[in-house]
C-alpha positions in Angstrom: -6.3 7.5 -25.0 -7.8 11.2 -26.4 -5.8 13.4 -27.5 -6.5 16.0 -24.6 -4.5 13.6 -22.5 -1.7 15.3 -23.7 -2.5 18.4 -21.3 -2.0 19.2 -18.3 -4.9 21.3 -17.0 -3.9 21.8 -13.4 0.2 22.2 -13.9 -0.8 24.6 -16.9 -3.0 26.7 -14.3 -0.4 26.7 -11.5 2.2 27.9 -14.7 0.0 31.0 -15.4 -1.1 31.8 -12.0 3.2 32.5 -11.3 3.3 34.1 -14.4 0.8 36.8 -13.7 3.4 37.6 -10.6 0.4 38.2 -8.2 2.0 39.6 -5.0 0.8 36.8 -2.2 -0.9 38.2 0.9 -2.2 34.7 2.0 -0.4 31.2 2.8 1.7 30.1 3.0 3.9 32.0 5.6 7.0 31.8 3.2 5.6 33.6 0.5 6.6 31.6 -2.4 10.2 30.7 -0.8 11.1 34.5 0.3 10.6 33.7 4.4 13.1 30.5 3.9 15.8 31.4 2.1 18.2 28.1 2.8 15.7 25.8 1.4 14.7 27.7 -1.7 18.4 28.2 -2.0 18.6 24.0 -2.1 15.6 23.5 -3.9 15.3 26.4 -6.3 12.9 30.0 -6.1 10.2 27.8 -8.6 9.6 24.9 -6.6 8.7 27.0 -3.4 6.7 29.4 -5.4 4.8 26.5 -6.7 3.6 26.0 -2.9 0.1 27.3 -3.1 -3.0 27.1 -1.2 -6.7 27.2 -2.4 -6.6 30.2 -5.1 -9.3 31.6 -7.8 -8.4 29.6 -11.0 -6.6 26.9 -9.4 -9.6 25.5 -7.6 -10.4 23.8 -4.3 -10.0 19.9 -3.6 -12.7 19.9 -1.8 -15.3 21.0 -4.6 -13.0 21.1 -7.4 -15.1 23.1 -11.2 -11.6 24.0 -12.8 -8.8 22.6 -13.3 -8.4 20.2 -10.7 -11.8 19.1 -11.2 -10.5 18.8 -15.5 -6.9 17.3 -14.6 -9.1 14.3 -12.3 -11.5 13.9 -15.3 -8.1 13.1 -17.2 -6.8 10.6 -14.8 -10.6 9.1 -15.0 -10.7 8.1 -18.6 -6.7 7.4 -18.2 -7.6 4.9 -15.8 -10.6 3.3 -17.8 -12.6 4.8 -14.1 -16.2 6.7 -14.3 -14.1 9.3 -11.6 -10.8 10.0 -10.2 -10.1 11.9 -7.0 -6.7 13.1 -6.2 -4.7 12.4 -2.8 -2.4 14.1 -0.9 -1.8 12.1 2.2 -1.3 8.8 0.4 -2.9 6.2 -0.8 -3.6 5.2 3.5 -6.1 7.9 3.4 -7.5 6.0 0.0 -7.8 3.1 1.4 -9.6 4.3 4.8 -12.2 6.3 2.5 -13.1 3.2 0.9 -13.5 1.0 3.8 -15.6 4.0 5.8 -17.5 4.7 2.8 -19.3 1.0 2.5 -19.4 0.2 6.3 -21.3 1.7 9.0 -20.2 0.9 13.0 -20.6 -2.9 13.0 -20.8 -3.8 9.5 -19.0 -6.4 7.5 -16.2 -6.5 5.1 -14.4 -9.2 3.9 -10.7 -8.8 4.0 -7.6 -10.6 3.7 -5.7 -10.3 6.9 -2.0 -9.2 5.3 -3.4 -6.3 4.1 -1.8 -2.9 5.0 -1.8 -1.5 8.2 -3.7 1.6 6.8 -6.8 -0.7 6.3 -7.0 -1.4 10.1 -7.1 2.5 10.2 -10.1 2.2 8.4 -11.7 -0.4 10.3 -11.2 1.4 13.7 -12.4 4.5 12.5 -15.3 3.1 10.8 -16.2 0.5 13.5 -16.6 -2.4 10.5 -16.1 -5.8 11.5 -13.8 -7.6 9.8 -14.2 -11.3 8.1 -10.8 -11.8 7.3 -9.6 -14.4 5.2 -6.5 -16.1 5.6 -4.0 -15.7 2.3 -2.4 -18.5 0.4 1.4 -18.8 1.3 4.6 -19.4 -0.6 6.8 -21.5 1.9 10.1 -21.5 -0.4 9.7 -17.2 0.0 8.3 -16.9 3.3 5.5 -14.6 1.8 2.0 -14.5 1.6 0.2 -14.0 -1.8 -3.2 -13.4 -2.0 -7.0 -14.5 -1.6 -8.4 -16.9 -4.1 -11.9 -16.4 -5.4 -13.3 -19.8 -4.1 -12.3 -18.6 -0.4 -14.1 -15.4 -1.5 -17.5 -17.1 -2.5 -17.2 -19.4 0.7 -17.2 -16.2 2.9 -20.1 -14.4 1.2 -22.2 -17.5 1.4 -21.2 -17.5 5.2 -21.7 -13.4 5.8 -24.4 -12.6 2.9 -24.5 -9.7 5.3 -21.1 -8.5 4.4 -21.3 -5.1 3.1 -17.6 -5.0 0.8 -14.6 -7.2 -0.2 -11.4 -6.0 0.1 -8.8 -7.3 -1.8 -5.1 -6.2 -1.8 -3.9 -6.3 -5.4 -0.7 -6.9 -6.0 0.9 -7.2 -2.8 3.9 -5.8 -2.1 6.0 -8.4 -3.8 4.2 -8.5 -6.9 2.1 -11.1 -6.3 -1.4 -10.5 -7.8 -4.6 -12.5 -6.9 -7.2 -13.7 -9.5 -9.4 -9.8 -9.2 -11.3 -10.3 -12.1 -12.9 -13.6 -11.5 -12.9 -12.4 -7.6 -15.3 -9.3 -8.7 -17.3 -11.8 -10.6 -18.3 -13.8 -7.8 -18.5 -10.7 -5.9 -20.8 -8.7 -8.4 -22.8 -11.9 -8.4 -23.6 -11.4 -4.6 -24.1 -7.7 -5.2 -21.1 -6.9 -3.7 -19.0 -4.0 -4.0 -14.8 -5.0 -4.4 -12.5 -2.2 -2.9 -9.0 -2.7 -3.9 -5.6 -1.9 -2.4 -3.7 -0.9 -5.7 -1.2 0.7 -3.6 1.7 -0.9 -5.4 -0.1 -1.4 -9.0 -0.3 1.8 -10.5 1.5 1.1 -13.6 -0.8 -2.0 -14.5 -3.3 0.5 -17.0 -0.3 1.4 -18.8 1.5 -1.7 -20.8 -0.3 -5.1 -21.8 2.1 -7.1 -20.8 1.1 -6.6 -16.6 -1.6 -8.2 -14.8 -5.2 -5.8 -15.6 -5.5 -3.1 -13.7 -8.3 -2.7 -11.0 -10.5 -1.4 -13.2 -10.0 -3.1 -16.3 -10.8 -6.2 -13.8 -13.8 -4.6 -12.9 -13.4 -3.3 -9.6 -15.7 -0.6 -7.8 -13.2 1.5 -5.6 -9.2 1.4 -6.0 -6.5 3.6 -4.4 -3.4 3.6 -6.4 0.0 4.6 -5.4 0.9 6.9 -8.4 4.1 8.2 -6.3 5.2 4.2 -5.9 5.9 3.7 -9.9 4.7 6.8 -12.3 6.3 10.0 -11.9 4.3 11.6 -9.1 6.0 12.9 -5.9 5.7 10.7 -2.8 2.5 11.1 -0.7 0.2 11.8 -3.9 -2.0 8.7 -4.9 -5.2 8.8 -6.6 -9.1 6.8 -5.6 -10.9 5.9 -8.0 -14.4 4.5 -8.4 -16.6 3.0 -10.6 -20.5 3.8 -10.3 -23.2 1.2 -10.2 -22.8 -0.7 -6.4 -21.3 2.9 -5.4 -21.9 6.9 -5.8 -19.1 9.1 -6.5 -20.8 11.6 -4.4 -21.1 9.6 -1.1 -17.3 8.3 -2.0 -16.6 11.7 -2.2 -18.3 13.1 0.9 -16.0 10.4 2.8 -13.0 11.2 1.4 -13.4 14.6 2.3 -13.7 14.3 6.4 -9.9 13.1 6.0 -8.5 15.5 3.1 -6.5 18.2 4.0 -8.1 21.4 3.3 -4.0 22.4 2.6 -3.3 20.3 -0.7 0.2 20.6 -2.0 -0.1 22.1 -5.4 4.0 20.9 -5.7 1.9 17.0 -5.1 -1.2 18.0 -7.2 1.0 19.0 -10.1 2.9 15.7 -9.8 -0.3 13.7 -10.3 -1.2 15.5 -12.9 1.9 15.4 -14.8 2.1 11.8 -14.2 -1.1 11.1 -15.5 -0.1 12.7 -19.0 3.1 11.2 -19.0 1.4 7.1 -18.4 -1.2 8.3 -20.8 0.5 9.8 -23.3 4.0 7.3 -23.1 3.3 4.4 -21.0 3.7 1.8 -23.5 7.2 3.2 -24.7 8.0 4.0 -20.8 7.3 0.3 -19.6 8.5 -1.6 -22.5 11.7 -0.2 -21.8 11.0 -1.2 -17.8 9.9 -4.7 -18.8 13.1 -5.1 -21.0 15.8 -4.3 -18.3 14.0 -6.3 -15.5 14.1 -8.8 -17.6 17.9 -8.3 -18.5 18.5 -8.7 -14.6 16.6 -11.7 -14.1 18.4 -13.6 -16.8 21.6 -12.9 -15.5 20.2 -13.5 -11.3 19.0 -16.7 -12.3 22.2 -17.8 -13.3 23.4 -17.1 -10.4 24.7 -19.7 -7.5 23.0 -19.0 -4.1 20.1 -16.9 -5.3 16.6 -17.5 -5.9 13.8 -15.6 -7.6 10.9 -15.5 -7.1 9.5 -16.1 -10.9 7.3 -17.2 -13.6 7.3 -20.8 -11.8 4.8 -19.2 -9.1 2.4 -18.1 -11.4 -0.3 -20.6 -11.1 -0.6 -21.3 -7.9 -3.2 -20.5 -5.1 -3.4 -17.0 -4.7 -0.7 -16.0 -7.5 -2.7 -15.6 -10.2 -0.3 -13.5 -11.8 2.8 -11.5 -11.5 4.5 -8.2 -11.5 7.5 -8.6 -14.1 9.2 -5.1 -13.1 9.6 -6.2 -9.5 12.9 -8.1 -8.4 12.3 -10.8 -5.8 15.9 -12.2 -4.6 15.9 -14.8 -1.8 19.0 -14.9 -0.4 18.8 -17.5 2.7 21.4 -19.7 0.5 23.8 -17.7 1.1 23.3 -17.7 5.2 22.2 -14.7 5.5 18.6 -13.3 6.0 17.3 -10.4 3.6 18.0 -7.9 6.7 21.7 -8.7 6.5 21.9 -8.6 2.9 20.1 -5.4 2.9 22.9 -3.5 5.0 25.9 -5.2 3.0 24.5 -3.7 -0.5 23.4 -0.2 1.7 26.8 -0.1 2.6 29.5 -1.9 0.8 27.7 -1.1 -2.5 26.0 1.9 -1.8 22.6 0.1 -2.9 19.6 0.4 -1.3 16.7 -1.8 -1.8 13.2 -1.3 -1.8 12.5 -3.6 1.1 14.1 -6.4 3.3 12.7 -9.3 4.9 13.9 -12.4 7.0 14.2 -14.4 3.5 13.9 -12.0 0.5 15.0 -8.5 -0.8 12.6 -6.4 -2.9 14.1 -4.6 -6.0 12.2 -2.1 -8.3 13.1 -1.2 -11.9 10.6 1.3 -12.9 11.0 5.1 -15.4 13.9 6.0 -13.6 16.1 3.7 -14.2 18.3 3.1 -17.0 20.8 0.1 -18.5 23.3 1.7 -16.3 21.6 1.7 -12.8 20.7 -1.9 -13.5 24.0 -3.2 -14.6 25.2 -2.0 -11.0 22.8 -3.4 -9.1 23.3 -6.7 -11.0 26.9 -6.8 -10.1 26.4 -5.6 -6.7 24.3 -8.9 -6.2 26.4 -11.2 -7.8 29.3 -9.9 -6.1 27.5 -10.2 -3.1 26.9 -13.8 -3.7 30.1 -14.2 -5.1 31.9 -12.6 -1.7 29.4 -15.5 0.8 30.8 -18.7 -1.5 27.6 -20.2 -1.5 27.6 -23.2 1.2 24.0 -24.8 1.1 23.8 -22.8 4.7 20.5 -21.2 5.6 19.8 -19.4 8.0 17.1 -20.6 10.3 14.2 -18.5 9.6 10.4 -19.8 11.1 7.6 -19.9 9.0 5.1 -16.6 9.1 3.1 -16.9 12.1 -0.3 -18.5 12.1 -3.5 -15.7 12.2 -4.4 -14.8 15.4 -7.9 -15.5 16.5 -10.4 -12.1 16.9 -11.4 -11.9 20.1 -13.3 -8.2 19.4 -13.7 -5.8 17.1 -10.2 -3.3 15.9 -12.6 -0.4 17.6 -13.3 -1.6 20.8 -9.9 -2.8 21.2 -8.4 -0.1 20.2 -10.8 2.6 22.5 -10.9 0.0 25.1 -9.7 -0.2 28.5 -6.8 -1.6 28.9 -3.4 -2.1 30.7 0.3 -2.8 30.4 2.1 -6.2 30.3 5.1 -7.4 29.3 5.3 -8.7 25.5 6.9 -12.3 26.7 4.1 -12.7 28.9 1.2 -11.7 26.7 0.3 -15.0 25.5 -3.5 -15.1 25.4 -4.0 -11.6 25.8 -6.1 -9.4 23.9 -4.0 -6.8 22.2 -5.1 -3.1 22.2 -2.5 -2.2 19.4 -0.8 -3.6 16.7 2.3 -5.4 16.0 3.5 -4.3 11.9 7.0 -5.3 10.5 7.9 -2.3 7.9 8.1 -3.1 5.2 5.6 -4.6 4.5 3.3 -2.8 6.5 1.2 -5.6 7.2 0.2 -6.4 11.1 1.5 -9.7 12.8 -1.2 -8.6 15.0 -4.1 -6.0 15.2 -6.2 -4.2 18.0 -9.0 -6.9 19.2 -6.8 -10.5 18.4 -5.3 -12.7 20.6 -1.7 -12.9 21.1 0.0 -16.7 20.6 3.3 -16.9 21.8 4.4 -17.9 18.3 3.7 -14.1 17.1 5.5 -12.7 20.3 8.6 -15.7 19.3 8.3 -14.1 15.4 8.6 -10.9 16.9 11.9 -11.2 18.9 13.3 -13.0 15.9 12.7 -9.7 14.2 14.0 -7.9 16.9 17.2 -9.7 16.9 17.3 -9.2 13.3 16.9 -4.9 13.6 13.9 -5.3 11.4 11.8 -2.0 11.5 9.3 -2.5 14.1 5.9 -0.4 14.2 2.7 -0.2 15.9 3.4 -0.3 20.0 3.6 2.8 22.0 6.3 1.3 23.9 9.2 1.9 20.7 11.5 -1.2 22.8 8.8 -3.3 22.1 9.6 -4.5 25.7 5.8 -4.3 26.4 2.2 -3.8 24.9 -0.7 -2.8 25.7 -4.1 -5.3 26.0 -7.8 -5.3 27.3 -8.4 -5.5 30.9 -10.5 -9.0 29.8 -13.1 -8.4 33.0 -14.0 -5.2 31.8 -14.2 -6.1 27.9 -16.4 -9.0 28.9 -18.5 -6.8 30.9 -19.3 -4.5 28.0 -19.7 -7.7 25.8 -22.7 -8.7 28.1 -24.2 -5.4 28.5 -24.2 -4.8 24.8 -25.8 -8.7 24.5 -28.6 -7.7 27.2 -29.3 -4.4 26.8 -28.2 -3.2 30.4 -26.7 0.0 30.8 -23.2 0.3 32.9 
């Protein structure tokens, strides 16, 4: 890394802009924390003050030539990416840019199906039709890793028509496909790869992770800075590599969903969080890597426990593996990862990163110290200790099988359509989607059949108080699907020609 990655070009600007003491006569309405007085009495007169808009000298997002256009330049080379853009509202609006920018209203784009809900954003807003490809699966976990690059070749030989591939890398658990032999084959097809680096930020920073996106040679990747660095959540960063792609198209995108109200409190973050990776990333992470691997020493040891670990490595669709991420199953001690969740929440006062009917997700990243691990060590082995570890498992069925598309997320989604009961929608074509969160990842999407053994998964999760998304109806007593005469209708007009 240059030396200039010690700066700080947008933070620095904010810094003199307050210093100057410019009386504000534009937004926002709180005037630098004056019009709220309880919350700049909680958070402190600098922070609110910090809460600009669009100003002379601290540039605008939109067509940034100062020092948000120098602070993105930084994250750029930090990220080994020909340009950076900075998010505000998350890496969702990333990863809908990305999809939107490569596919027109019909278009193709390969995709694994457990990607994040926010893609299916994308590909109703778009109108892309997606190939999806189902993931590998680790049974003992319950989870699903990712795509492998034969599957990847297979569907571009299939659709040579297929404008992208989408890859989600890692996934949530820390599972990471093989990306760079999976842009190879790509590249080789002339392909452009778009990847969901939501959860991989920290990759560019320490050897001993997987590569990053696009060290692997990827073309477009939206990273999650807020999930691992420094930066404050909702701030993310896209970045892109030119060749398949232009920056300025990418950028043109990006900018029908961008807030034309960036958080300079969220801008700041990112660019402070770049300088810190850039500048102390090795030391920061070794440190991370050493006390993750302190806990999973001791976890392993430990009766009624299982993690999910080096062993996986190596197999279809875990090509490799996020050390700083804790994977605990903890069905061997009868109880499901929803269960376990709420003992450690409140018994231990613990909260982990994510619960599922098998697993809970633990993250040791910068913040934490030999202190915060060591308690959530013992919290989990007292935890184990407290069940006496019987052999008993809860039953917990496999993930349900991928739907089969019956139409495209669009025209399921805009679609006419009409109420049923969810225990009687086998068969039906939903108009919404189904997402367990966390992950975020749909058991169903707009345009799929529903089988009744997603609607059986879904009362499992139900009984289980899992967090349940995506239908208007929040008892997820019912859902919404296509009237089937009318969809086929408009399926045969749209084959013939005819108008309505």
């Amino acid at each position: 890394m240059t030396k200039v990655q010690e700066r700080a070009p947008l933070f620095e600007a904010v810094q003199r802009y307050l210093a100057e003491g410019i009386l504000p006569f534009h937004v926002p309405g709180h005037k630098q924390g004056r019009g709220i007085p309880e919350l700049t009495a909680y958070l402190g007169p600098r922070a609110l003050a910090m809460d600009l808009t669009c100003l002379p000298g601290l540039d605008n997002i939109f067509n940034p030539h100062e020092a948000l256009a120098e602070a993105q330049a930084l994250a750029a080379e930090a990220y080994g990416a020909d340009y950076a853009y900075f998010l505000v509202n998350g890496t969702t609006g990333g990863i809908q840019a990305m999809i939107m920018a490569v596919c027109q209203p019909g278009e193709k784009i390969i995709m694994p199906r457990n990607a994040h809900k926010s893609a299916l954003g994308g590909l109703i807003t778009s109108g892309a039709r997606p190939i999806y490809l189902h993931p590998e699966v680790n049974t003992e976990f319950g989870i699903s890793t990712g795509i492998t690059p034969e599957r990847v070749e297979e569907a571009l030989e299939e659709h040579p028509d297929a404008k992208a591939v989408f890859v989600v890398y890692p996934n949530y658990y820390g599972t990471a496909a093989d990306l760079p032999r999976i842009v190879e084959v790509a590249h080789r097809y002339g392909v452009p790869v778009l990847v969901d680096e939501a959860h991989g930020a920290h990759f560019a920073f320490h050897p001993d992770f997987p590569p990053s996106a696009m060290a692997a040679g990827a073309d477009l990747a939206a990273v999650s800075t807020h999930k691992l660095l420094g930066s404050l959540t909702q701030s993310s960063m896209l970045l892109v590599r030119e060749g398949l792609l232009d920056h300025r198209h990418v950028k043109a995108v990006l900018n029908l969903g961008q807030t034309t109200s960036p958080s300079y409190l969220l801008l700041c973050s990112l660019d402070l969080a770049r300088k810190q990776a850039a500048t102390r990333g090795r030391e920061l992470f070794s440190r991370v890597l050493d006390l993750a691997e302190y806990s999973r020493a001791v976890l392993r040891q430990q009766e009624g426990l299982r993690l999910l670990d080096r062993e996986s490595v190596g197999r279809p669709g875990c090509w490799a593996l996020d050390p700083s991420k804790i994977v605990v199953n903890v069905t061997g001690l009868g109880l499901s990862g929803y269960e376990a969740e709420a003992i450690l929440r409140h018994r231990y006062g613990l909260q982990v990163e994510l619960a599922d009917l098998y697993n809970l997700l633990l993250l040791i990243t910068i913040g934490d110290t030999p202190e915060t691990v060591e308690a959530m060590v013992q919290a989990l082995q007292d935890l184990a200790a407290v069940r006496v570890c019987r052999n008993v498992r809860k039953y917990c069925p496999p993930l349900p099988a991928l739907p089969p598309v019956a139409a495209l997320p669009r025209e399921a989604f805009y679609g006419e359509s009409r109420v049923v009961p969810l225990a009687e929608a086998a068969g039906e074509i939903s108009a919404e989607a189904i997402t367990a969160y966390p992950p975020g990842i749909p058991l169903v999407c707009p345009g799929e059949l529903l089988t009744q053994e997603i609607i059986d998964y879904v009362q499992v999760l139900k009984q289980e108080k899992a967090d349940l998304q995506g239908l208007e109806d929040p008892t997820f007593q019912t859902i919404r699907v296509l009237r089937k005469v009318a969809y086929l209708e408009s399926q045969v007009r749209a084959q013939t020609g005819t108008g309505g």
